[in-house]
C-alpha positions in Angstrom: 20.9 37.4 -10.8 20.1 36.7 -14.5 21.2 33.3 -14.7 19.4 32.7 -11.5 16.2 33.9 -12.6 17.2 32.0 -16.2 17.5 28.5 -14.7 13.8 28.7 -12.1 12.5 29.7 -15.5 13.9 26.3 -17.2 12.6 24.7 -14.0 9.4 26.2 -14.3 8.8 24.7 -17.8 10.2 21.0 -16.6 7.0 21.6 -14.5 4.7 22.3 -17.2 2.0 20.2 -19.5 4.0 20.8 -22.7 7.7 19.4 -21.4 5.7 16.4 -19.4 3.7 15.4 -22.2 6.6 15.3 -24.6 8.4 13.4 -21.6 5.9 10.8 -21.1 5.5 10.0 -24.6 8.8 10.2 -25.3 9.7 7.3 -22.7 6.6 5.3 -23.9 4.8 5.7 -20.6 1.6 8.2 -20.9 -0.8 7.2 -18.5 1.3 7.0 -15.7 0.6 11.3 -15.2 -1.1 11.1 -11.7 -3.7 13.5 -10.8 -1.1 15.0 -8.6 1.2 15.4 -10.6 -1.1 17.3 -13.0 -2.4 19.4 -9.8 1.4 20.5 -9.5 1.2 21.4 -13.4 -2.1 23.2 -13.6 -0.7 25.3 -10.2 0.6 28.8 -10.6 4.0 29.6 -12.0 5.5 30.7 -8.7 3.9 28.1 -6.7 4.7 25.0 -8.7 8.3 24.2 -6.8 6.3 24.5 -3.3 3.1 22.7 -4.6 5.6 20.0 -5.9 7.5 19.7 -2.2 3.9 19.6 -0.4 2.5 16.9 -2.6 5.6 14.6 -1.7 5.3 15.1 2.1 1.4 14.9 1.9 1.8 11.2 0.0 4.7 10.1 2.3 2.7 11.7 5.7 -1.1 10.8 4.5 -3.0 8.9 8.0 -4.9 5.8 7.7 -6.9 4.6 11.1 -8.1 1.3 10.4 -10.8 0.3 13.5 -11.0 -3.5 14.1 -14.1 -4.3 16.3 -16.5 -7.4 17.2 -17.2 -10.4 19.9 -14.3 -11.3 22.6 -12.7 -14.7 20.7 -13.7 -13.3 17.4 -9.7 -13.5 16.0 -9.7 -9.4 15.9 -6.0 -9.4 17.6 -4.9 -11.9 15.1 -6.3 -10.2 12.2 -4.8 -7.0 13.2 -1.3 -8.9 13.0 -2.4 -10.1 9.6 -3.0 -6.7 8.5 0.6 -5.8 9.9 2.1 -8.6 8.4 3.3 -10.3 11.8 2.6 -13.7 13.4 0.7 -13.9 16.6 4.2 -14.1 18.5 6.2 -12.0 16.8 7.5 -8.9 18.8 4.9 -5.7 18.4 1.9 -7.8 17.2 -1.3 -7.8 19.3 -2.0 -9.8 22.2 -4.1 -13.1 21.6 -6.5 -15.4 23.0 -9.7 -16.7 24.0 -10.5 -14.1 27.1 -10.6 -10.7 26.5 -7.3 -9.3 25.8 -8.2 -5.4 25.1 -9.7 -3.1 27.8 -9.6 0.0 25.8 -8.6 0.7 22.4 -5.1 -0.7 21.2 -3.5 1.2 18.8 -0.9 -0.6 16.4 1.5 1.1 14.0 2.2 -0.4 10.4 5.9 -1.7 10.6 7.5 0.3 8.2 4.3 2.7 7.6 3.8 4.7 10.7 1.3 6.7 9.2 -0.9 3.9 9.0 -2.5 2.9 12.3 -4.8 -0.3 12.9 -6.7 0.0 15.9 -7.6 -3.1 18.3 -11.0 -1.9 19.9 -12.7 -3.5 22.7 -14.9 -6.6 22.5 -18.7 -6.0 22.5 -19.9 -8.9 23.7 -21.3 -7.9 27.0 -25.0 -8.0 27.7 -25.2 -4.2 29.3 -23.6 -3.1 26.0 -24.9 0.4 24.3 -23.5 1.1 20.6 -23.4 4.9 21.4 -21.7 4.9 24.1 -19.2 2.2 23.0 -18.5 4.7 20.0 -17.7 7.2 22.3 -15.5 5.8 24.4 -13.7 4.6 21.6 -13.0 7.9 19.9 -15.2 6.6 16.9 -14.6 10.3 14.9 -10.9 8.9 14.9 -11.2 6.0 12.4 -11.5 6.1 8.5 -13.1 3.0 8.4 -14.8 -0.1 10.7 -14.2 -3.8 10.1 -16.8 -5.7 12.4 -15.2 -8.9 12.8 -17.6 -12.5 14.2 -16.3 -15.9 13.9 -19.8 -17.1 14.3 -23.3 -15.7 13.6 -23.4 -12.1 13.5 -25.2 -11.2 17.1 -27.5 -8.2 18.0 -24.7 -6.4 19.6 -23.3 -6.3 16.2 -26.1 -5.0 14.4 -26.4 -2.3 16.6 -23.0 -1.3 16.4 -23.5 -1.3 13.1 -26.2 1.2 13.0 -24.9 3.5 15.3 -21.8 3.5 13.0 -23.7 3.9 9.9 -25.5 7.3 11.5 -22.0 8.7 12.4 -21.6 8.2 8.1 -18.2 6.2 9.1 -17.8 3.3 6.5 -18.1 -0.1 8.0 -17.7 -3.6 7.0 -18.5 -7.2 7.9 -16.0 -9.5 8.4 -16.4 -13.1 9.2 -13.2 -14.6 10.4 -11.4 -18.2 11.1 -13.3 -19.6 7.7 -10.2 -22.0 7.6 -11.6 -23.5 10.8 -14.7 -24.1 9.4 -13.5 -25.5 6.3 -11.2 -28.1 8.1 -13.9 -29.2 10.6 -16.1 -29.8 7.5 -13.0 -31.2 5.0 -13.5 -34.8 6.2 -17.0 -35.2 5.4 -18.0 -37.2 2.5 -19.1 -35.4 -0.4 -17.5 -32.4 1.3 -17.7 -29.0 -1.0 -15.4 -26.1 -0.2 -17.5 -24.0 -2.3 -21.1 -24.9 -0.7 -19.6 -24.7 2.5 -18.5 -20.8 2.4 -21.6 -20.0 0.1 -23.3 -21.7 3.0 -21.9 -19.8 6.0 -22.0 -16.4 3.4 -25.6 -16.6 3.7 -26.0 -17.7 7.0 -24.8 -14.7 8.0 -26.7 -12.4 5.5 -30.0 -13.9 7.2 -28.5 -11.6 10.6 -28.1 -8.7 9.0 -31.5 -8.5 7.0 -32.4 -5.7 9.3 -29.3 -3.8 7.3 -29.4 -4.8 4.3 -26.2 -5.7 3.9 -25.2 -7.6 1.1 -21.4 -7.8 1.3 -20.0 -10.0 4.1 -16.0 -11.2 3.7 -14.8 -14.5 4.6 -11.2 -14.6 6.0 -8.8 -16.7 7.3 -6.0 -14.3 9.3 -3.6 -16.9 8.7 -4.2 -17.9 5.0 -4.8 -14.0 3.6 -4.6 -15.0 -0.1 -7.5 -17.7 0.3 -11.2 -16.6 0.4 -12.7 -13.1 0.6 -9.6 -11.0 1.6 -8.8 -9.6 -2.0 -12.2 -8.7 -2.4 -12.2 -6.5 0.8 -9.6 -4.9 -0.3 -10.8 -3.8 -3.5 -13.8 -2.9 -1.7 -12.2 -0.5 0.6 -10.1 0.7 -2.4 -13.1 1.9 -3.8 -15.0 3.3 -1.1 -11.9 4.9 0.8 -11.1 8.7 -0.2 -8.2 8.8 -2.9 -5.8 9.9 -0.7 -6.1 6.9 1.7 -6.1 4.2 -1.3 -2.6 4.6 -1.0 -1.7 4.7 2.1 -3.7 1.2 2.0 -2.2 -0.4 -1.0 1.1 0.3 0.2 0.7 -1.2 3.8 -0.9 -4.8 2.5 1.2 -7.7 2.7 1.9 -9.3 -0.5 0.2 -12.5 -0.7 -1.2 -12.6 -4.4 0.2 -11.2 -8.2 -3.4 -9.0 -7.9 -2.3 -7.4 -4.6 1.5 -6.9 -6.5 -0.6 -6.1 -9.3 -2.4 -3.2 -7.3 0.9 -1.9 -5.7 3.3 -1.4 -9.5 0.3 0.4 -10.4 0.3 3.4 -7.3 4.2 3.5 -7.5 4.2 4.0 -11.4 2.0 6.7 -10.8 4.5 8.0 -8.4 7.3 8.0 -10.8 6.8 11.0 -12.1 6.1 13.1 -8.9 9.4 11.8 -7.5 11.6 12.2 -10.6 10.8 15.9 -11.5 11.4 16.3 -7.7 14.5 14.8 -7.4 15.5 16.4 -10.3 14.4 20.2 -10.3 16.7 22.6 -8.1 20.3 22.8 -7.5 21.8 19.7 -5.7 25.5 18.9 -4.8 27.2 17.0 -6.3 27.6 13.0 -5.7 31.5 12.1 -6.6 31.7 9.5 -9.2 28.4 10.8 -10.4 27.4 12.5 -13.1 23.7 13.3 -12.3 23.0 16.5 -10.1 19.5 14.6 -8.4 18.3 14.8 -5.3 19.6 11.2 -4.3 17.2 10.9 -1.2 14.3 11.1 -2.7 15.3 8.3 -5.2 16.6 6.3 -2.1 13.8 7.3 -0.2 11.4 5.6 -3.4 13.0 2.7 -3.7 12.8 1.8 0.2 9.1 2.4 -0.1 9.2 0.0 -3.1 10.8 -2.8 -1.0 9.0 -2.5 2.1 5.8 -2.4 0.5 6.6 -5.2 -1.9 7.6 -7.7 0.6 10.9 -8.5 0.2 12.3 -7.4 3.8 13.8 -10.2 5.7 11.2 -10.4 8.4 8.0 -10.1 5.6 10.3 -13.2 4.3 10.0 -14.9 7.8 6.2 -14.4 7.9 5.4 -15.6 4.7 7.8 -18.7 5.1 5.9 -19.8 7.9 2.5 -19.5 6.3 3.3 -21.4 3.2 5.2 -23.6 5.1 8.6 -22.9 2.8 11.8 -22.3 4.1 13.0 -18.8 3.9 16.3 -19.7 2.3 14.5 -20.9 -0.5 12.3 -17.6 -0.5 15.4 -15.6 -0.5 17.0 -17.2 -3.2 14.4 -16.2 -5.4 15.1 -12.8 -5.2 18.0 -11.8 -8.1 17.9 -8.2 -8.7 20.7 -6.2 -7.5 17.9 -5.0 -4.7 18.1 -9.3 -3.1 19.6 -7.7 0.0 18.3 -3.9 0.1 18.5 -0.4 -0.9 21.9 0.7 -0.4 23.9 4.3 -1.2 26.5 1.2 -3.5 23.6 0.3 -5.8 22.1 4.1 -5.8 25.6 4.9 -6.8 26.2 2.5 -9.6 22.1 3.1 -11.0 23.4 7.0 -11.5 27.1 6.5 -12.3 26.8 3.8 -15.6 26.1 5.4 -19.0 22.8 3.6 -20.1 21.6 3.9 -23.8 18.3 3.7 -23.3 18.8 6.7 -21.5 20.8 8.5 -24.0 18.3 7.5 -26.9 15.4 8.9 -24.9 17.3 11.8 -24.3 17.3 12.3 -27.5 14.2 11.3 -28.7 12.7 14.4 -26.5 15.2 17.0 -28.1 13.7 16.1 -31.0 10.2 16.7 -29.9 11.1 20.1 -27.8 10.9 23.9 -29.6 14.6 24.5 -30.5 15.7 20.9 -29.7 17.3 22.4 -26.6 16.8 20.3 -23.3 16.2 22.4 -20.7 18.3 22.7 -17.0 17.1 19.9 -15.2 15.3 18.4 -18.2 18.5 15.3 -18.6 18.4 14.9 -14.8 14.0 14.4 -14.5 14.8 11.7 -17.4 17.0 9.9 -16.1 15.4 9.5 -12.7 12.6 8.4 -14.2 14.3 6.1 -16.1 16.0 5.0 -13.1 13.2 4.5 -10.7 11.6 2.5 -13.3 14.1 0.4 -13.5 14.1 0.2 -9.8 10.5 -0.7 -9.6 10.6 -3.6 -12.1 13.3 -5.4 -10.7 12.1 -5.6 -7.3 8.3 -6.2 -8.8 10.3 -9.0 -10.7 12.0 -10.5 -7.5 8.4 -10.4 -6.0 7.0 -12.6 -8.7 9.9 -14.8 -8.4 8.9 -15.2 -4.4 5.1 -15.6 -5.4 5.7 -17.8 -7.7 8.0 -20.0 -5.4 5.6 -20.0 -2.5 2.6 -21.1 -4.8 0.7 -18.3 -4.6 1.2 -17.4 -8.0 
């Protein structure tokens, strides 16, 4: 019983502002403390290890309802596969066309994020159509967030949704769609101006909405996400959404520009030290061949997040192949790290079974810094993690570059 009660003691004070603080300084890396892994530190003693287990399930479970709306023909279905990161005839994505292809609404998971749901809504173009009732028949409590899509004018029926979304205090946003048409049908033109053009249809569309005064309308092209207004949405809606849902949105983008990438390092850095103290507080069996007692699945179950999110799948390679018309074996090749083909149990293995000096010197580099120079149980195994899933991260954050970089969007 003593020892037992010695070593949740030890863990106790892994979880703890003093042994973090030396930690994060210690590995060069003090900003990255997110504010849930402080709410884990500033809980009570004996409700640390429990707080710490809910605030992983609540980041890996958190729901995201994204509600796409607007005129039959507008491009919603196609901007829902976008969003997904599938072409129009890829298996799973929406339906398309010119007629009406959604009766009710269509609800669309997020490939590898279930949690996150994008919701194909009913067109609105009919001429009996009553924004209320629409919202009701559509569950409109359900969604975090509206994005009322034209690819023309913005029409009364619009507005009214509008309204009738902005008294239910849902967040809603504007988005005018197929801009690459536009630009081509214009492109031959003499003394054409890409820039005139979209500041052209920007207002045009402003003039609709006066009766809102809305100021913000985004210009996208489904099939070209990194041109136009796309990035802009998104660091719209990441500062307007709750925190909890930013990453849950982050996460789920495609990868189309080093600002998106950019976005995503920054939300997993902040993870780092949520998952390392996780995977390495409590008693774990032991891996042969492996020195560290971790909780190996959360470090497996990081670094698949990581990949996913980042792009470097073989079907987000597909996708993006056919949108910068480059062909995915040249795309693939980019990718160098030891993560080119995946996360596998081999490359987990290897990460935790070499001796690495950096890790050694940081090691001791906290000793130094703690009372006694005594590391406490766990304290070699939360280090190393981290080490390890920063590693991890920058590798395959690396091999994204490398793909941006070779499709020219970077």
């Amino acid at each position: 019983m003593p020892e037992k009660e010695e070593d949740k003691n030890e863990n106790l004070y892994i979880i703890s502002s003093e042994f973090l603080d030396i930690m994060s300084n210690a590995t060069d890396d003090p900003d990255s403390i997110s504010e849930d892994m402080k709410e884990v530190i500033d809980a009570k003693p004996k409700e640390k290890t429990r707080k710490l287990k809910d605030k992983l399930t609540e980041l890996e479970n958190v729901t995201l309802n994204m509600a796409i709306t607007g005129m039959t023909g507008a491009g919603k279905s196609s901007f829902v596969n976008a969003l997904r990161g599938l072409r129009d005839d890829d298996e799973g994505a929406a339906s398309t066309g010119t007629t009406e292809t959604t009766m009710k609404p269509n609800m669309y998971e997020h490939p590898f994020m279930p949690n996150v749901k994008i919701w194909d809504l009913p067109g609105i173009g009919s001429p009996k159509f009553r924004a209320k009732k629409y919202l009701k028949d559509v569950n409109f409590h359900m969604y975090d967030f509206f994005l009322i899509v034209t690819s023309e004018r913005f029409r009364e029926n619009d507005i009214e949704l509008a309204k009738a979304i902005n008294k239910s205090n849902k967040l809603f946003y504007f988005i005018r769609t197929k801009i690459d048409n536009d630009v081509r049908a214009e492109s031959n033109k003499r003394n054409f101006d890409e820039r005139v053009l979209l500041d052209k249809i920007r207002e045009d569309c402003k003039v609709n909405l006066l009766k809102l005064n809305i100021s913000k309308i985004f210009l996208i092209s489904s099939f070209h996400l990194e041109r136009y207004d796309f990035q802009k949405l998104v660091n719209t809606l990441e500062e307007e959404l709750p925190k909890n849902k930013r990453f849950a949105l982050i996460q789920s983008l495609p990868v189309y520009s080093l600002e998106t990438l950019t976005k995503k390092i920054t939300y997993f850095k902040k993870l780092i030290w949520l998952n390392a103290v996780g995977a390495g507080v409590g008693a774990f069996p032991p891996i042969p061949g492996v020195s560290l007692a971790v909780d190996y699945g959360i470090m497996k179950k990081f670094f698949k997040q990581v990949f996913m999110a980042f792009g470097l799948s073989n079907q987000a390679l597909q996708v993006l192949s056919e949108r910068v018309n480059k062909p995915v074996e040249v795309l693939n090749a980019a990718k160098t790290s030891r993560f080119k083909d995946g996360v596998t149990d081999r490359i987990l293995i290897d990460m935790m079974s070499n001796p690495v000096i950096a890790i050694t010197k940081t090691l001791g580099t906290i000793m130094a810094l703690l009372p006694g120079g005594a590391l406490p149980a766990g304290g070699a195994a939360v280090a190393s993690v981290h080490y390890l899933l920063n590693v991890g991260l920058k590798e395959m954050a690396d091999d994204t570059r490398k793909v941006l970089v070779v499709s020219q969007l970077a």
